[in-house]
C-alpha positions as CSV (number, residue, x, y, z in Angstrom):
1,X,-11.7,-2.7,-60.4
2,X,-14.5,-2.8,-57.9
3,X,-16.7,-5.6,-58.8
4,X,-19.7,-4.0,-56.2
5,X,-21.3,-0.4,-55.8
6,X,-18.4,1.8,-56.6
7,X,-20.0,5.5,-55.6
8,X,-21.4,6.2,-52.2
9,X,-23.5,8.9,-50.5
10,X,-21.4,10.8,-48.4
11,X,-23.8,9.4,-45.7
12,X,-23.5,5.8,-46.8
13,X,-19.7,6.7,-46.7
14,X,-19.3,7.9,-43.7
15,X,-21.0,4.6,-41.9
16,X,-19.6,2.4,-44.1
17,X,-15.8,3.5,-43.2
18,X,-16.7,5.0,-40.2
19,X,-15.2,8.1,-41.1
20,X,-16.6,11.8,-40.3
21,X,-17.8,14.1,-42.7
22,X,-15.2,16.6,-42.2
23,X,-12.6,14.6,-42.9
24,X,-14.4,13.1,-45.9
25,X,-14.4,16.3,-47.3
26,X,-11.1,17.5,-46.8
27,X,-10.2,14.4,-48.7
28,X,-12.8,15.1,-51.5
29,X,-10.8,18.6,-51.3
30,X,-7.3,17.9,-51.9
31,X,-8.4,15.6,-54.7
32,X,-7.6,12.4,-52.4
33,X,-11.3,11.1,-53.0
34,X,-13.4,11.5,-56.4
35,X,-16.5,13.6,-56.1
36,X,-19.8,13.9,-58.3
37,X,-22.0,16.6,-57.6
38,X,-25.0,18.4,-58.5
39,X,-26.0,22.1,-57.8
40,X,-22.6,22.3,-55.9
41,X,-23.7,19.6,-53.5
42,X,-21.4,16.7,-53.3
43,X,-23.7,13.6,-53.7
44,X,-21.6,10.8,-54.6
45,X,-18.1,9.6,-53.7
46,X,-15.8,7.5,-54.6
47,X,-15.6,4.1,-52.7
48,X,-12.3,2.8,-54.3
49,X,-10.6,6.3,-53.5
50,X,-12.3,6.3,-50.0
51,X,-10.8,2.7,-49.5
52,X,-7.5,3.8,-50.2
53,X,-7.2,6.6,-47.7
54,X,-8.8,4.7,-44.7
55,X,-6.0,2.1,-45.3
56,X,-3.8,4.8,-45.6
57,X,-4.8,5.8,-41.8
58,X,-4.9,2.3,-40.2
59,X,-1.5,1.7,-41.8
60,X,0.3,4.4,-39.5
């Protein structure tokens, strides 16, 4: 349980994790990474499920 901000901008997401968008959304895709969004959009992510894929990656 996150004790700080647990949803993101995909913006704030990206710098944050230093991810890029593309690969952000082909998480928030294949259901890797929790989505909300509004008028189709995706606004907010998920920083918990974002967390665990980027450790995912540096763990190779």
């Amino acid at each position: 349980m996150s004790i700080g901000k647990t949803w993101f901008t995909p913006e704030e997401a990206q710098h944050k994790f230093g991810i890029s968008r593309t690969l952000l959304f082909e998480w928030v895709s294949a259901g890797l990474v929790r989505a909300e969004r509004e008028d189709g959009r995706i606004v907010r992510v998920n920083v918990d499920d974002l967390q665990l894929q980027v450790d995912d990656l540096t763990h190779l």
